[in-house]
N, CA and C atoms as a LAMMPS dump frame, in Angstrom:
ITEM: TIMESTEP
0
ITEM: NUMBER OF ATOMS
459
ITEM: BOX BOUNDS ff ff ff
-5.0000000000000000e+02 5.0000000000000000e+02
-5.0000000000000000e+02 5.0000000000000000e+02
-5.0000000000000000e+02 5.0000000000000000e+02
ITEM: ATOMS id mol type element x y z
1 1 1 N 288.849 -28.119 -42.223
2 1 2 C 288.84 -29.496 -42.676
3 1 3 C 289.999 -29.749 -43.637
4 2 1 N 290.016 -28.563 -44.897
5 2 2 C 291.614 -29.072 -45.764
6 2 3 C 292.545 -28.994 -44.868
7 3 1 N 292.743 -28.379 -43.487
8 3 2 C 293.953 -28.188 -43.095
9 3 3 C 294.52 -29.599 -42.327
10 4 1 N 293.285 -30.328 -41.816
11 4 2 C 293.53 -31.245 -40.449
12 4 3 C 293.57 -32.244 -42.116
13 5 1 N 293.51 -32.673 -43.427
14 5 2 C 293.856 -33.602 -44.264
15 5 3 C 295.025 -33.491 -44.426
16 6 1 N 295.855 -31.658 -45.003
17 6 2 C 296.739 -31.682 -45.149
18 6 3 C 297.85 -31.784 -44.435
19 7 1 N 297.564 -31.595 -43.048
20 7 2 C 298.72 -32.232 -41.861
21 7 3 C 298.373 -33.68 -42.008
22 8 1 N 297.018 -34.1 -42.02
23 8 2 C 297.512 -35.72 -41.713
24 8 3 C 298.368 -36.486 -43.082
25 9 1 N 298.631 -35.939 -44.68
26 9 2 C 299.121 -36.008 -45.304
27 9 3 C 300.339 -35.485 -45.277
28 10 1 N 300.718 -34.593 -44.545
29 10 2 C 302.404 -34.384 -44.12
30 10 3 C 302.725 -35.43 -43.133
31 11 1 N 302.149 -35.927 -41.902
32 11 2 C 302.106 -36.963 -40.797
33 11 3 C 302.772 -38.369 -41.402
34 12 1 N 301.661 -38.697 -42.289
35 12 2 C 301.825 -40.154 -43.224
36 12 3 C 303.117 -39.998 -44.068
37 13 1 N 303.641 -39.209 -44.875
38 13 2 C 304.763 -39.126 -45.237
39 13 3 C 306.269 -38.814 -44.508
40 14 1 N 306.207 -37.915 -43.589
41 14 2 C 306.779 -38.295 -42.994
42 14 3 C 307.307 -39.716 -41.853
43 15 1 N 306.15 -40.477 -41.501
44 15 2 C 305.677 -41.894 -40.984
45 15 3 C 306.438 -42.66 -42.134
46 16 1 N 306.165 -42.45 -43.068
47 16 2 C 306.577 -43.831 -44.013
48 16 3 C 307.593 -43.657 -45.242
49 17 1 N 307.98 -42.469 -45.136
50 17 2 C 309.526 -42.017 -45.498
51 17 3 C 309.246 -40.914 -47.059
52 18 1 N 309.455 -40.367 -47.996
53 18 2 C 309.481 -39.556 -48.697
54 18 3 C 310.184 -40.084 -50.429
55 19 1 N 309.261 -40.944 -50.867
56 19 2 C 309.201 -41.955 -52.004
57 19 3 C 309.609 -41.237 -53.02
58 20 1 N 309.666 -39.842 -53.005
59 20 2 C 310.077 -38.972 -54.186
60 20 3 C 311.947 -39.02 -53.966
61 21 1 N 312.184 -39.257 -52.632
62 21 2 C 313.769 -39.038 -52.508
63 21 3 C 314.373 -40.292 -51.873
64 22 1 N 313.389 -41.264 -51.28
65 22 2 C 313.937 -42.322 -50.527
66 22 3 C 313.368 -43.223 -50.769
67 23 1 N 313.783 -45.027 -51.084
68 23 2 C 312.908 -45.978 -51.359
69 23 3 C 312.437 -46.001 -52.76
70 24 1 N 312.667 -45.172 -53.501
71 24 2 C 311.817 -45.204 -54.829
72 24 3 C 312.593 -46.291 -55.467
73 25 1 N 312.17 -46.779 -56.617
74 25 2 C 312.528 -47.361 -57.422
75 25 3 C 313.561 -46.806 -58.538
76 26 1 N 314.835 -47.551 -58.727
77 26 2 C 315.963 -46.874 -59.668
78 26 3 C 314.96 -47.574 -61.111
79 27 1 N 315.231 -46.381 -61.757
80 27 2 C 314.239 -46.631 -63.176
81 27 3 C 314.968 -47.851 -64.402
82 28 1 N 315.245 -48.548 -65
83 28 2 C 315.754 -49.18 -65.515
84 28 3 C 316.668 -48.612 -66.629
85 29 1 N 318.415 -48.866 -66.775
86 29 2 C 319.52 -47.925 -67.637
87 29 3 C 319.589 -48.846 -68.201
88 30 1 N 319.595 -48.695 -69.637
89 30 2 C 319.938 -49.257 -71.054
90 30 3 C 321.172 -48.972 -71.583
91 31 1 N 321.891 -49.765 -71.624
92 31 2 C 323.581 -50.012 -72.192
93 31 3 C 323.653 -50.255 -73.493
94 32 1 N 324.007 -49.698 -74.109
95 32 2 C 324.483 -49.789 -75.25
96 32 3 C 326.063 -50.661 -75.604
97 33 1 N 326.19 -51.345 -76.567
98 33 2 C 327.15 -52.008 -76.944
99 33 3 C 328.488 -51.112 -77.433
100 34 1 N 329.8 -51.041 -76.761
101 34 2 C 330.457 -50.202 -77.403
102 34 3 C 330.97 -50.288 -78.536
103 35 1 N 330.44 -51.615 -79.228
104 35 2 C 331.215 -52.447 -80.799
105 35 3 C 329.841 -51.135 -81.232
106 36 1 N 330.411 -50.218 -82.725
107 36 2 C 329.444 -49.33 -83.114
108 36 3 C 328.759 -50.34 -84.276
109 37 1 N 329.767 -51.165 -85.042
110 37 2 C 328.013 -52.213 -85.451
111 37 3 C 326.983 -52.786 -84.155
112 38 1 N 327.785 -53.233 -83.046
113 38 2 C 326.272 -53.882 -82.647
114 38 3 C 325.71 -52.498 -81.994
115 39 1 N 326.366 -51.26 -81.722
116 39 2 C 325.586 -50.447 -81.172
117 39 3 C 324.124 -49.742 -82.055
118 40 1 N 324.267 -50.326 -83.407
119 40 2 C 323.643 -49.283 -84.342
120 40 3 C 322.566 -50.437 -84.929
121 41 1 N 322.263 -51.762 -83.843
122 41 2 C 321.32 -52.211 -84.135
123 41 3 C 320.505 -51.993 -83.437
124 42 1 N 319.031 -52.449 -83.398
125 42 2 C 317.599 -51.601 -82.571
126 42 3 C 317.558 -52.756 -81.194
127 43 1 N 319.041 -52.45 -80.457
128 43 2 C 318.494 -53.149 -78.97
129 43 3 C 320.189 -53.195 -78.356
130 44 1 N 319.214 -53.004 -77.007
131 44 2 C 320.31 -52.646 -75.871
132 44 3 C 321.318 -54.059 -75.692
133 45 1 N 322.494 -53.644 -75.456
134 45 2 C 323.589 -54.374 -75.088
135 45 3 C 322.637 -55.888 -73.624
136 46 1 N 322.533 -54.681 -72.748
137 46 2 C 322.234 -55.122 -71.223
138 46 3 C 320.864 -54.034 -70.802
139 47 1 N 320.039 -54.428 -70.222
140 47 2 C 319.371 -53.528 -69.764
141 47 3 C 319.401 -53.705 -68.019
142 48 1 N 319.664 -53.108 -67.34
143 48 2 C 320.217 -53.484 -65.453
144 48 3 C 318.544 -52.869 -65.264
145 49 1 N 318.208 -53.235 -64.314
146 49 2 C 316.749 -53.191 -63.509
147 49 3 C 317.092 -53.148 -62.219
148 50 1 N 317.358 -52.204 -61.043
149 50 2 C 318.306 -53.081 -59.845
150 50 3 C 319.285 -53.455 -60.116
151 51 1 N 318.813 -54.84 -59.168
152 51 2 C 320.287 -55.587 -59.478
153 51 3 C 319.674 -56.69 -59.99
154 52 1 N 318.742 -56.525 -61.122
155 52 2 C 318.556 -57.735 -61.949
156 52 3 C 319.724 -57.04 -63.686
157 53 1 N 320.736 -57.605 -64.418
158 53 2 C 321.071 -57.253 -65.552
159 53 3 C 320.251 -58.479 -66.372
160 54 1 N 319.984 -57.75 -67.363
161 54 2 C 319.094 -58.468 -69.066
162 54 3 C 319.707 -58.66 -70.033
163 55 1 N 320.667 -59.344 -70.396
164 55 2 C 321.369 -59.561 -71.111
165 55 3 C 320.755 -59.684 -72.629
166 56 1 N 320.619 -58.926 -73.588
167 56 2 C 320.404 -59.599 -74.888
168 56 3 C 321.087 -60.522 -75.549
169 57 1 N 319.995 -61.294 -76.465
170 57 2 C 320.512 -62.363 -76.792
171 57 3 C 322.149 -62.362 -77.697
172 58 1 N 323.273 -63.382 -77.453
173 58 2 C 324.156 -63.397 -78.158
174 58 3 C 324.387 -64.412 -79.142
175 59 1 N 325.083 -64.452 -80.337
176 59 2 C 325.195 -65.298 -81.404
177 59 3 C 326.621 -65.212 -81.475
178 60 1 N 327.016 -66.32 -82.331
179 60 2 C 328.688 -66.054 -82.549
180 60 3 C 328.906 -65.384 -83.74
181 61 1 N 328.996 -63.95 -83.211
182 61 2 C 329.407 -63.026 -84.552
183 61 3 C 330.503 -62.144 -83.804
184 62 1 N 331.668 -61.728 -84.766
185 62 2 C 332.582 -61.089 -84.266
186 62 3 C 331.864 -60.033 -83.858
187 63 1 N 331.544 -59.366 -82.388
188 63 2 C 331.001 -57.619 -82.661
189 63 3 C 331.905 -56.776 -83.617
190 64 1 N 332.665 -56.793 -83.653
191 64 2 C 332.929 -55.837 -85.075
192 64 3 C 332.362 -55.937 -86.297
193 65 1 N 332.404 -57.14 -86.956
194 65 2 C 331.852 -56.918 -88.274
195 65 3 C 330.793 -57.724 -88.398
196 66 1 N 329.743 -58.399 -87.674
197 66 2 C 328.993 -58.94 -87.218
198 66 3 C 328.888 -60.178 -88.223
199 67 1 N 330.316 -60.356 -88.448
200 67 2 C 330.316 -62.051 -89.573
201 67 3 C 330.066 -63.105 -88.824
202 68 1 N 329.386 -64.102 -88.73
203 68 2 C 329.517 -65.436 -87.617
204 68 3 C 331.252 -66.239 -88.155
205 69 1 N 331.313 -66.593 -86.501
206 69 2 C 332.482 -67.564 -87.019
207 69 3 C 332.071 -68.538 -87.836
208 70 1 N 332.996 -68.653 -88.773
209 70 2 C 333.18 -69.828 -89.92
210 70 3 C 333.217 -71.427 -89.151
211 71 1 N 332.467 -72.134 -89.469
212 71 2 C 333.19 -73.673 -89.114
213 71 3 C 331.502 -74.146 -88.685
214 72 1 N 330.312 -73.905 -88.464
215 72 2 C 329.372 -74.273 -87.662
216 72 3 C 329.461 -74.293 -86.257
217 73 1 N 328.88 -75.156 -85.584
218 73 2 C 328.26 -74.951 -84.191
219 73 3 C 329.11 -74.6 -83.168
220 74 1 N 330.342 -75.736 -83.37
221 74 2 C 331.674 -75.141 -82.396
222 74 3 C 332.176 -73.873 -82.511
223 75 1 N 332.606 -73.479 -83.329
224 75 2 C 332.925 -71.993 -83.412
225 75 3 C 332.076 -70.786 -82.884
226 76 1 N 331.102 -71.531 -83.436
227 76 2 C 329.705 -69.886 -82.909
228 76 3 C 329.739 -70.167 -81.974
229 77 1 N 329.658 -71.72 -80.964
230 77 2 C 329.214 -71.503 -79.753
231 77 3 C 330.244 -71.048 -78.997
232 78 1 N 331.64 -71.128 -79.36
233 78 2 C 332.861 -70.491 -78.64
234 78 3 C 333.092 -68.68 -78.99
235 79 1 N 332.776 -68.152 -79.723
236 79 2 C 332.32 -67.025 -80.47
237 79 3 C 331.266 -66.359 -79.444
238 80 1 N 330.67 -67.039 -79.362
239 80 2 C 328.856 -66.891 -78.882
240 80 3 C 329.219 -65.965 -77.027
241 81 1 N 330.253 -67.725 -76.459
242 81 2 C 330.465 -67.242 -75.392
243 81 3 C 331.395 -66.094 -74.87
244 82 1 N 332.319 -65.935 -75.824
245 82 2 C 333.25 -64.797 -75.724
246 82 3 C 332.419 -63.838 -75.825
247 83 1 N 331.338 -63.565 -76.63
248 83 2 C 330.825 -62.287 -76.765
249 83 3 C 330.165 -61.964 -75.254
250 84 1 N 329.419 -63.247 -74.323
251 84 2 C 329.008 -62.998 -73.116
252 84 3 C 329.779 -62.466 -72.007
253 85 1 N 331.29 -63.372 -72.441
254 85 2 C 331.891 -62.777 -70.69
255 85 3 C 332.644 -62.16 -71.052
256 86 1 N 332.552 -60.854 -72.555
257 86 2 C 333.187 -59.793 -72.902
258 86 3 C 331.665 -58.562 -71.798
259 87 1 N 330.729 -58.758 -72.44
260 87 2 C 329.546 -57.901 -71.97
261 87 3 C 329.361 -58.217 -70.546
262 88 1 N 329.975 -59.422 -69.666
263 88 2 C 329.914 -59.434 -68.254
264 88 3 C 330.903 -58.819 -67.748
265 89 1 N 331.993 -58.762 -68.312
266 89 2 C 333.508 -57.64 -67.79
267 89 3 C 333.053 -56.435 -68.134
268 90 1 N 332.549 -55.851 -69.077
269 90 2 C 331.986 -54.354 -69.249
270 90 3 C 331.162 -53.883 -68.18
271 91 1 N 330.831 -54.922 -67.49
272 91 2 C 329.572 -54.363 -66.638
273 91 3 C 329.865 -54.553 -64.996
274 92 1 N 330.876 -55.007 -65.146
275 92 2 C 331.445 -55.688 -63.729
276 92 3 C 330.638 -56.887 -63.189
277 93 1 N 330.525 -58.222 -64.063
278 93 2 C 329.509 -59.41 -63.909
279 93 3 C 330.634 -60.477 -64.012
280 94 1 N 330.048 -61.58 -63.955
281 94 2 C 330.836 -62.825 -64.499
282 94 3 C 329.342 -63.62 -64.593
283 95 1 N 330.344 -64.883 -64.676
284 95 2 C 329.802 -66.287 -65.169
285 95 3 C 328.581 -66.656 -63.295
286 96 1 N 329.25 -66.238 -62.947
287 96 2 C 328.924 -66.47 -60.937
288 96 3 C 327.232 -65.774 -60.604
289 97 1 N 327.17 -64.345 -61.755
290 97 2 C 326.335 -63.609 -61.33
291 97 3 C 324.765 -64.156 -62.482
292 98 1 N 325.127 -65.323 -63.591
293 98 2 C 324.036 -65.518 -64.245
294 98 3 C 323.193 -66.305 -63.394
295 99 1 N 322.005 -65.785 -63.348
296 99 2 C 320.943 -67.145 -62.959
297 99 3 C 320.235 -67.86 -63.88
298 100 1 N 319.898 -67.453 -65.069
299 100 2 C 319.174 -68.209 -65.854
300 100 3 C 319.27 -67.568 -67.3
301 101 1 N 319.442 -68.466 -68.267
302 101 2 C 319.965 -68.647 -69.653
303 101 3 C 318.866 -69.54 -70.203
304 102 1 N 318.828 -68.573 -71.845
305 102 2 C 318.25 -69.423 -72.336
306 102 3 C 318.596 -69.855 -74.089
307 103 1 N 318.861 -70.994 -74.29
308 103 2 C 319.255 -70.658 -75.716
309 103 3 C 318.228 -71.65 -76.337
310 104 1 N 318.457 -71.206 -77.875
311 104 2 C 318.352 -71.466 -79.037
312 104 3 C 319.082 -71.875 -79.926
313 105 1 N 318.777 -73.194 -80.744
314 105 2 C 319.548 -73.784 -81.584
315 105 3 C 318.92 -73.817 -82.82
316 106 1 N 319.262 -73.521 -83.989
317 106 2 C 318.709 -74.047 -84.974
318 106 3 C 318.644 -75.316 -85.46
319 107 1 N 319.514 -76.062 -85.005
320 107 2 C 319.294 -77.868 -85.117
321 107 3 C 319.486 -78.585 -83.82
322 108 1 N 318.548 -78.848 -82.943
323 108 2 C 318.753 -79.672 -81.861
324 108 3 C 319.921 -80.835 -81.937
325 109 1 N 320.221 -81.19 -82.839
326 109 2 C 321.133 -82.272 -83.109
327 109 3 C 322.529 -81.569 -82.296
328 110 1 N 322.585 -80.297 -82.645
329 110 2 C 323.474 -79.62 -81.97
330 110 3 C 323.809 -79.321 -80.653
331 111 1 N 322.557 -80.054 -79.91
332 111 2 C 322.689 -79.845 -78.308
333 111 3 C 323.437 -80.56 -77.27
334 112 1 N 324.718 -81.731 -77.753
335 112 2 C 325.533 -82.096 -77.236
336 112 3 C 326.996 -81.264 -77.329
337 113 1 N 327.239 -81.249 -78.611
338 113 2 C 328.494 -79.767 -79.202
339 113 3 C 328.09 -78.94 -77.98
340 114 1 N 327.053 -78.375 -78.046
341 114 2 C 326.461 -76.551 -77.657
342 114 3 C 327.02 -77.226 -76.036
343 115 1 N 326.15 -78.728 -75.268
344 115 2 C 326.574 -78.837 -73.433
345 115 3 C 327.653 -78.768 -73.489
346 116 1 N 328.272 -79.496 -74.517
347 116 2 C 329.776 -79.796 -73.931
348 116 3 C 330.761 -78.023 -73.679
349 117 1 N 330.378 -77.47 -74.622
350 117 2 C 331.059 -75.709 -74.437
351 117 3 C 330.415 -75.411 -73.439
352 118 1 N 329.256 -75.384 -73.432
353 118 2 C 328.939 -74.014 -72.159
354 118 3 C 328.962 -75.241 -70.638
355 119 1 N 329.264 -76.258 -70.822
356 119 2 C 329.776 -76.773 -69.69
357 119 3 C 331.043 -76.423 -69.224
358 120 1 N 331.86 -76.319 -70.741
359 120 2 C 333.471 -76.096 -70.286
360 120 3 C 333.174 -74.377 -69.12
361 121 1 N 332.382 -73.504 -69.634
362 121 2 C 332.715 -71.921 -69.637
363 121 3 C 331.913 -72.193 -68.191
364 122 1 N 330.716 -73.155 -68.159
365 122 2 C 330.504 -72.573 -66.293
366 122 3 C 331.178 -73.29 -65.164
367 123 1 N 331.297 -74.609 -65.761
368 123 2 C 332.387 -74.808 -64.066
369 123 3 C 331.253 -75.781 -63.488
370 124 1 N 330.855 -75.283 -62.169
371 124 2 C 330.181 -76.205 -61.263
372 124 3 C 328.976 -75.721 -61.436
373 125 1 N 328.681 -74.073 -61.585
374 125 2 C 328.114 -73.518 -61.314
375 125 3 C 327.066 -73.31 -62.408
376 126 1 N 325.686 -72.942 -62.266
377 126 2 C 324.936 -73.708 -63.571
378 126 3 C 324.023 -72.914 -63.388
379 127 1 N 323.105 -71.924 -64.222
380 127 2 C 322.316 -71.073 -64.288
381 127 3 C 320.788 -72.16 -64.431
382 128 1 N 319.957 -71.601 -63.977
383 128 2 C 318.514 -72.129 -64.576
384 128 3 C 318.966 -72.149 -65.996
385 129 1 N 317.897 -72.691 -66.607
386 129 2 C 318.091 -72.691 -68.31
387 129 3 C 316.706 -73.453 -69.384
388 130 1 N 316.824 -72.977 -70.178
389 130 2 C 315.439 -73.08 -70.911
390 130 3 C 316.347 -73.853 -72.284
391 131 1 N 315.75 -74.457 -73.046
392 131 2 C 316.237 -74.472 -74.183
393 131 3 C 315.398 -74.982 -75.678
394 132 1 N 315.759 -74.509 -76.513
395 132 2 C 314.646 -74.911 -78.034
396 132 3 C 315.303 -74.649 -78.918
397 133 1 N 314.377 -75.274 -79.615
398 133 2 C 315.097 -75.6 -81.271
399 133 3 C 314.512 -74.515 -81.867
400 134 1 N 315.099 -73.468 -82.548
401 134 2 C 314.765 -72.091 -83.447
402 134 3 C 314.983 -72.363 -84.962
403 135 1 N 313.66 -71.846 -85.744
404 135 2 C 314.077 -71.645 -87.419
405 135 3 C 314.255 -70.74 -87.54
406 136 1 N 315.441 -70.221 -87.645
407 136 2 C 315.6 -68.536 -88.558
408 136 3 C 316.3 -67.513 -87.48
409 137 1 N 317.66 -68.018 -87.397
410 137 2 C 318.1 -67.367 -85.804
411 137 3 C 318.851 -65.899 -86.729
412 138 1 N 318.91 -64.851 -86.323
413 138 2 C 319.63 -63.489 -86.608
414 138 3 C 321.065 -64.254 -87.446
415 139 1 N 321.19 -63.683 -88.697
416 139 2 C 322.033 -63.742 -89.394
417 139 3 C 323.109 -65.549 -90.062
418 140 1 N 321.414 -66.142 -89.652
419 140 2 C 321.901 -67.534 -90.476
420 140 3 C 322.479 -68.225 -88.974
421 141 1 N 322.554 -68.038 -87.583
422 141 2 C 323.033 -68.433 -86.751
423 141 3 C 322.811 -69.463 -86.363
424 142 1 N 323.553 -70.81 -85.985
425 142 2 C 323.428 -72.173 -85.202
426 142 3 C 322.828 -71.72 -83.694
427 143 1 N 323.411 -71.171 -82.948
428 143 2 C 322.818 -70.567 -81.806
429 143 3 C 322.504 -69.512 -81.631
430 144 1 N 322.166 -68.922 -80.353
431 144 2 C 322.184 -68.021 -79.33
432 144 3 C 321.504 -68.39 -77.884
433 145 1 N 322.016 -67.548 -77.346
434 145 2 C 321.903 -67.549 -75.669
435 145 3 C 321.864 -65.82 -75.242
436 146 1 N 320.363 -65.927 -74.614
437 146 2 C 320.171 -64.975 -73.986
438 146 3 C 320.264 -65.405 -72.032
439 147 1 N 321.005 -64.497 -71.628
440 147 2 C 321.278 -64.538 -70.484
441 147 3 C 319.813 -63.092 -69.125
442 148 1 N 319.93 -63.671 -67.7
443 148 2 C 319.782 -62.418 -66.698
444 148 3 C 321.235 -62.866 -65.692
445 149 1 N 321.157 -61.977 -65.213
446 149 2 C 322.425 -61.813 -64.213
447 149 3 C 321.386 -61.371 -62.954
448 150 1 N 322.048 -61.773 -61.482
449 150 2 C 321.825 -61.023 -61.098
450 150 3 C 322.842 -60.493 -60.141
451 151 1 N 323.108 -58.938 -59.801
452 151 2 C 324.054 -58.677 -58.81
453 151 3 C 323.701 -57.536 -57.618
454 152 1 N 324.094 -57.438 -56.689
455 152 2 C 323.268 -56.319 -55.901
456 152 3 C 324.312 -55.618 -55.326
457 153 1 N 324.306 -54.706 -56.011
458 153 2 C 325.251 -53.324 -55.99
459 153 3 C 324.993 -52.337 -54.655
């Protein structure tokens, strides 16, 4: 009786392919930021899932010394976006591969400034998108925008 289970359990795996070496799921790789301030804060650059990438959220801070640009909303939000399609060239992404974005403002008043930039940076092309008004954004920030990508490698 164990023997006629354990052939029909070699049968079925062979039938439906060998999940330990084929078909499995790629486990999810966590990227680290190569700026060593933002690397030495508690969260991944990008986390890739597949071909879904997770972009953590960005603010307009130089990655080097994680100062926000000076001037308010325009600056960070031009700041903000450089820091994105710096972390989409690291990864081999662009602007093409986001599907859905979501930001945060600390003053909604700011949400014409904030369309008019990230209108300039996408073009035609326009991710889903969420958006809200935040109290208390990482380091005194007017915005951020957390991004997913997706690409299939």
């Amino acid at each position: 009786m164990h023997h006629a289970i354990a052939m029909l359990v070699v049968l079925c795996s062979l039938v439906s392919g060998c999940h330990a070496t084929r078909g499995a799921p790629t486990p999810p790789r966590f990227h680290a930021s190569p700026q060593p301030a933002m690397a030495a804060l508690p969260f991944s650059e990008v986390v890739q899932a597949g071909d879904t990438w997770y972009l953590s959220g960005q603010i307009g801070a130089d990655p080097a010394t994680l100062k926000l640009a000076p001037g308010g909303i325009e600056p960070e939000t031009r700041q903000m976006l450089d820091n994105i399609q710096a972390t989409l060239a690291r990864h081999d992404l662009d602007w093409d591969d986001l599907v859905k974005c979501t930001v945060f403002l600390a003053d909604m008043q700011d949400w014409p400034t904030f369309n008019r930039l990230y209108r300039e940076r996408f073009g035609k092309h326009f991710p889903a998108r969420s958006a809200l008004g935040a109290n208390g954004l990482a380091l005194g920030a007017r915005v951020e925008l957390e991004c997913i990508a997706y690409a299939p490698r």
